[in-house]
N, C-alpha and C positions, 0 to 999 in steps of 0.2 A: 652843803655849800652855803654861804654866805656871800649874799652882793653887795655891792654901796656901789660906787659909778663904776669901778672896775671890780672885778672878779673876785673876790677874797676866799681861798680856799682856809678852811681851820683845820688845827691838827687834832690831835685824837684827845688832848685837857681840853681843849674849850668845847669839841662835839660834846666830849662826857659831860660838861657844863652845860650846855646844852638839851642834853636828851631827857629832861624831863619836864619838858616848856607844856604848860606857864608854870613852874616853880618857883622858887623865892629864887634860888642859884641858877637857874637860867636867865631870867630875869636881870640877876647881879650882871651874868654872863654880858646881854645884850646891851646893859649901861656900860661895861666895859668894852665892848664891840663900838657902841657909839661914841667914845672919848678917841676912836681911831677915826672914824669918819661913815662909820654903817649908820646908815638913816632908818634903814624901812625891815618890814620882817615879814613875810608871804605865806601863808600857811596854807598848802594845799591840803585840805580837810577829807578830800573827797578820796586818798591815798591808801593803800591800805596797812592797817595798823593808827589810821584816825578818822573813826566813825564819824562821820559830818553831823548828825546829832547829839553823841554822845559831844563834839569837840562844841557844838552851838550849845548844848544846854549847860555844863556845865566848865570848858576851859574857855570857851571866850569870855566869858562874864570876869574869872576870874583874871584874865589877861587884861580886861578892859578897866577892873579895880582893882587893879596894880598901882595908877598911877605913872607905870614905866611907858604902855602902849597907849595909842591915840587910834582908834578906828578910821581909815580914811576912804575905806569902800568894802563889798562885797561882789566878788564876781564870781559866778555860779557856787562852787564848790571850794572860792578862794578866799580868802581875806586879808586884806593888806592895810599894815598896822604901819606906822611912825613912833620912832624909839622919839620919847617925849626928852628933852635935850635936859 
């Protein structure tokens, strides 16, 4: 699921778009989610199937030198990113 101020459910092309975040084509995905009105992008780390270490050492780095996401906090197991406009 995907938020921005209302609820944005995706169907099953943009989840597949999707499911390999931070990829190049998720990525693509999440700039094309923002030309709709999605701002932000929440990544519960701590979930399983995204080891919070494995997701800090090396897909935040990459998420974060993308250029597409903007870090705008860390809470506990979370991290909430701004799709860079």
């Amino acid at each position: 699921m995907i938020q921005s101020y209302d609820v944005l459910v995706v169907g099953p092309r943009v989840a597949a778009r999707l499911k390999g975040f931070p990829d190049d084509e998720s990525l693509a995905a999440l700039q094309d989610l923002a030309r709709i009105g999605v701002r932000y992008v929440l990544v519960h780390s701590g979930e399983p199937g995204i080891p919070r270490r494995e997701w800090v050492q090396q897909n935040r780095a990459r998420a974060l030198n993308s250029g597409v996401l903007r870090l705008l906090g860390s809470f506990n197991d979370n991290d909430l990113f701004e799709i860079v406009p």
